[in-house]
C-alpha positions as CSV (number, residue, x, y, z in Angstrom):
1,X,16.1,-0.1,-13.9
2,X,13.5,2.5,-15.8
3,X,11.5,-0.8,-17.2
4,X,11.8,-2.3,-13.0
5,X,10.2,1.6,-11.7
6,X,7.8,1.7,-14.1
7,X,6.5,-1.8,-13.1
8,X,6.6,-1.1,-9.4
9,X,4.6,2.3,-10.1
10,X,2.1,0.2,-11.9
11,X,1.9,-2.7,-8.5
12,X,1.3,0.5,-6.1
13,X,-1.5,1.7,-8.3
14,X,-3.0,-2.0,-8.6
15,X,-2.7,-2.7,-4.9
16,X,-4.0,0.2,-4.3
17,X,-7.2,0.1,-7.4
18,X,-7.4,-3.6,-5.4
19,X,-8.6,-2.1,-2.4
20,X,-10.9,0.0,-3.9
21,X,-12.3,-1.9,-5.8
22,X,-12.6,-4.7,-2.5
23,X,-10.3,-7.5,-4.4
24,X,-8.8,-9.0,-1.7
25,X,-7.3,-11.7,-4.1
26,X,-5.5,-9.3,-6.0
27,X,-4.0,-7.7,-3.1
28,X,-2.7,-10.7,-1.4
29,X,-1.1,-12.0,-4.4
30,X,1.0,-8.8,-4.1
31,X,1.8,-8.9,-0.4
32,X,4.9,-11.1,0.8
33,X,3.9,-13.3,3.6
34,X,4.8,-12.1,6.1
35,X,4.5,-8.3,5.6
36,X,4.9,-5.3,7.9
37,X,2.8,-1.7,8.5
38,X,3.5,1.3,10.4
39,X,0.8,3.7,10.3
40,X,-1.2,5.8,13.3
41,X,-2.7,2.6,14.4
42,X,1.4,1.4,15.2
43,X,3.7,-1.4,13.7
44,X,2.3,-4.7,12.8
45,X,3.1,-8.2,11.1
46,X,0.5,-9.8,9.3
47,X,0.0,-12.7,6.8
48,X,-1.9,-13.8,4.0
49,X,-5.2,-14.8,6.3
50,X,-5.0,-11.0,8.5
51,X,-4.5,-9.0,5.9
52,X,-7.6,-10.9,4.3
53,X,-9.0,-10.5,8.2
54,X,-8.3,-6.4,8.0
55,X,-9.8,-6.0,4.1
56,X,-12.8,-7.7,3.9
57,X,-13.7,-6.5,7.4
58,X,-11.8,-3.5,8.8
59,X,-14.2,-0.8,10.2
60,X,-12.9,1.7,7.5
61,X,-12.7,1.4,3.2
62,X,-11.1,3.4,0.8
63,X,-12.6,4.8,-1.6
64,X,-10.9,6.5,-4.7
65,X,-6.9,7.4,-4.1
66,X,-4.3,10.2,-6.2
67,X,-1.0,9.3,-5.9
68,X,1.7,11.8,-6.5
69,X,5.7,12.6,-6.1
70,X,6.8,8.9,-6.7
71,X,10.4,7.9,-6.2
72,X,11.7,4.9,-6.7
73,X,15.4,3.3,-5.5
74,X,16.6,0.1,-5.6
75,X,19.1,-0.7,-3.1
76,X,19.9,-3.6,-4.8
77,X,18.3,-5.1,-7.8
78,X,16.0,-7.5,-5.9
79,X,15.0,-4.7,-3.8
80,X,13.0,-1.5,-4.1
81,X,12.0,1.6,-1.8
82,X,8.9,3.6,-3.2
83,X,8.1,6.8,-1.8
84,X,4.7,8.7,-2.8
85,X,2.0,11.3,-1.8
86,X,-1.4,10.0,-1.4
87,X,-4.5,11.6,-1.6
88,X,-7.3,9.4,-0.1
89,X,-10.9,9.2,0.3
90,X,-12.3,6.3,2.9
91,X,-15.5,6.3,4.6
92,X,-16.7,3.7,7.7
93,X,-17.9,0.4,6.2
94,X,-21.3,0.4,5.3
95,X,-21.7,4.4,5.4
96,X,-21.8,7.1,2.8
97,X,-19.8,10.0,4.6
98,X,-16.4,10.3,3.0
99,X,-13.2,11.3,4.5
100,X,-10.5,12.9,2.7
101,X,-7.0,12.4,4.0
102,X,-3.2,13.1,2.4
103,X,-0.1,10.9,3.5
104,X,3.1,10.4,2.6
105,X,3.8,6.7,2.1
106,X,6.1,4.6,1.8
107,X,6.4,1.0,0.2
108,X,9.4,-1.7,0.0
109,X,8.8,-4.6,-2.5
110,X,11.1,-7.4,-2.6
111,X,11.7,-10.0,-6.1
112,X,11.3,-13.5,-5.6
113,X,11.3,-15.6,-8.4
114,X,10.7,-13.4,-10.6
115,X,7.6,-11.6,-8.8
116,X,7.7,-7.9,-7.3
117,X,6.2,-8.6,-3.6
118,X,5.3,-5.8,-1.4
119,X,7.2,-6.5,2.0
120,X,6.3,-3.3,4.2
121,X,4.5,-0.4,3.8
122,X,4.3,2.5,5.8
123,X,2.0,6.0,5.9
124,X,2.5,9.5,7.8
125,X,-0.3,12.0,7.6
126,X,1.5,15.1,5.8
127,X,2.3,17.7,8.3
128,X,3.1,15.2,11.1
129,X,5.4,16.5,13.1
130,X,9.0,15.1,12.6
């Protein structure tokens, strides 16, 4: 499984390089359709065309990213659970003021035929209260 984390590390740091670097394209062919998100804005289910919808013209973009304290397990072998600290820079589409935020994320990607698909992913600001 050390050759399956190291991929997976490497499709968290593309997905996430994707959305810096505004490739939608990219980033969709990463995401399994449907796919879920819990973050401060709640739970969602979105496909292919909303997640395009939310990238190319959500009211906030990121704009560099550090991610840290990556754990990977596989609870089975089509199956993974990534866990991570994120240090993140986005700013208001369209404006130069930056802010600078750290999370804990997390990230399930799912095989199918072969391709590592991200299925859900989740962030918590670090310090939340638990």
């Amino acid at each position: 499984m050390q050759a399956a984390t190291h991929d997976l590390v490497d499709l968290e740091h593309r997905f996430w390089q994707s959305m810096v670097d505004e490739d939608t394209e990219t980033a969709i062919s990463m995401l399994d359709e449907p796919a879920l998100m819990v973050s401060s804005h709640g739970a969602m289910q979105f496909d292919h065309a909303q997640y395009r919808q939310m990238a190319e013209h959500g009211s906030m973009v990121i704009k560099s990213f550090e991610l840290s304290e990556m754990n990977v397990v596989f609870p089975t072998e089509d199956a993974a659970v990534l866990t991570y600290r994120v240090k993140q820079s986005l700013s208001p589409r369209g404006k130069p003021e930056l802010i600078e935020q750290q999370m804990n994320d997390s990230s399930v990607w799912t095989r199918k035929g072969g391709q590592w698909l991200c299925v859900m992913h989740t962030e918590t600001p670090v310090g939340a209260a638990s």
